[in-house]
N, C-alpha and C positions, 0 to 999 in steps of 0.2 A: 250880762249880769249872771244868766246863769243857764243851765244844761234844759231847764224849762221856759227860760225866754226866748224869742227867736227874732230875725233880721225884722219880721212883721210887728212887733209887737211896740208897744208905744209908753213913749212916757210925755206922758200931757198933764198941764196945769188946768183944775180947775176950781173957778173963780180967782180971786185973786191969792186966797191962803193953803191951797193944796195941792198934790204935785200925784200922780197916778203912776206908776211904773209897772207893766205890764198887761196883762189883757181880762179882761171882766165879761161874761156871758151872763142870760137869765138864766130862769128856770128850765126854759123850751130848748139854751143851748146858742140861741142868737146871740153876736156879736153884738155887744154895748159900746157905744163912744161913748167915751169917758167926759168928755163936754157936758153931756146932759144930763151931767148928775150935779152940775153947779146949780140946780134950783135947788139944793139943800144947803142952806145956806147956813146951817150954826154948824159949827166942825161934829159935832155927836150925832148929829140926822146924819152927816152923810158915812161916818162909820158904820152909824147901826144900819144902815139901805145897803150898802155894799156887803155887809156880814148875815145878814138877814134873809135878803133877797138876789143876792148875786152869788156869782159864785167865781174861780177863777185862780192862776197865778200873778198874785202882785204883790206890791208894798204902796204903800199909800202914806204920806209925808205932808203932816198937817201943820200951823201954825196957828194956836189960840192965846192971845195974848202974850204972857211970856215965855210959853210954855211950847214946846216942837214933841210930837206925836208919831212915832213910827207904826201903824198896824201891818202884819204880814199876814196874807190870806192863810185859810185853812187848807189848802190845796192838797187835797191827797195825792197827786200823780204830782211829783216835784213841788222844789219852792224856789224862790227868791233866796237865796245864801243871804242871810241878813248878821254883821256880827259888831256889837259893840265894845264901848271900852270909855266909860266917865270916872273921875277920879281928882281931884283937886281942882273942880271947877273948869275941865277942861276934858273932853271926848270928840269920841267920831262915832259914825256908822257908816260900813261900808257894804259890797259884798264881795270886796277883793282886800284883803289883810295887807296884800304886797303893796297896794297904796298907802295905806296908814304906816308901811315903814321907811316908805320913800319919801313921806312928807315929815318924818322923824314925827310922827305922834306916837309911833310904837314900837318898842324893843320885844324884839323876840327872845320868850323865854319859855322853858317848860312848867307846864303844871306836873310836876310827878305825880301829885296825890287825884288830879283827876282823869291823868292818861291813866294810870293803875284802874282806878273803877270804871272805867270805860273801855279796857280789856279783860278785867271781871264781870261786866255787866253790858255784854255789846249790844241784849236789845231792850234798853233803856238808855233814851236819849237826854243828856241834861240839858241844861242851859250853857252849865261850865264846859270851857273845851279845855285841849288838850296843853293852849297857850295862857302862859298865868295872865292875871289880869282880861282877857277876853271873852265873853260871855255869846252866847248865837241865840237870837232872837227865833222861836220858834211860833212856829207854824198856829194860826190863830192866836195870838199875844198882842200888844201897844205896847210900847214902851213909851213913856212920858217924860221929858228932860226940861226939869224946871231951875230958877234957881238956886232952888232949895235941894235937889239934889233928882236922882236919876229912880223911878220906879214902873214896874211891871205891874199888870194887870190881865188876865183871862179876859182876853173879846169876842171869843164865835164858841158857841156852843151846840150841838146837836139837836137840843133839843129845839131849837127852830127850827128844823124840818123834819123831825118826828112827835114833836109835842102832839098834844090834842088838837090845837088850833090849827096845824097843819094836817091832820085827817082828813081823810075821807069818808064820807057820810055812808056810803053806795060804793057795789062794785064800777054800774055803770057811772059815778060822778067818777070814778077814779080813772076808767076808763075814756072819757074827753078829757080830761088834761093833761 
């Protein structure tokens, strides 16, 4: 999937409505099996437990009624290539593009107007790439794909682990943890 996943790295179902693609650590840095997060049982506990309290490179691939949920972690050190494409009731998500052309879901075309701003503006990353019609799922986002159509949302924010609630009280409380 991509230059941050590796031969080790797993993509595991859990429970029966979600799908895990790459690797999940705590706070301390240990290895999480992605199994034992199926005691979160309503699809939004186990986003907000994994955005909250984990940390890592993956994509996480939900099923809540009609509706299919891509989160891509925040991952500062690489991501998951995530890149989509819905439009007349009908999309992919991948993170290989050359699939989506091989299964003719997509024609390869330029975006002039956002390869231009994206050689005026190299370090500001959009959503738009450089292929019309295709848009990159960035780094802490969901994307939500219902009937009613295709929408984005802001999912991991900072200030879960800089807020007040994650302070420390004490040098020494900061220092045992």
């Amino acid at each position: 999937l991509s230059d941050c996943l590796r031969d080790t790295d797993v993509v595991c179902r859990i429970g029966g409505d979600a799908c895990l693609i790459g690797e999940v650590f705590d706070r301390d840095g240990k290895t999480v099996d992605p199994t034992s997060l199926a005691i979160h049982h309503k699809p939004e506990q186990l986003r907000d437990y994994l955005l909250r309290q984990l940390w890592g490179c993956y994509l996480l691939l939900q099923v809540d009624g009609a509706q299919m949920i891509a989160t891509l972690s925040p991952a500062a050190a690489g991501n998951v290539p995530c890149v989509y494409s819905g439009n007349n009731r009908r999309g992919f998500l991948t993170s290989d593009i050359s699939l989506a052309i091989e299964a003719e879901c997509y024609e390869r075309r330029v975006d002039w107007e956002s390869l231009g701003h994206r050689l005026l503006y190299p370090g500001i990353k959009p959503q738009n790439t450089a292929l019309a019609g295709l848009k990159e799922l960035l780094p802490g986002t969901s994307l939500r794909v219902e009937p009613s159509g295709v929408s984005l949302r802001q999912a991991w924010s900072p200030w879960y682990f800089v807020g007040p609630s994650a302070r420390h009280a004490t040098a020494a409380e900061a220092a045992q943890s």
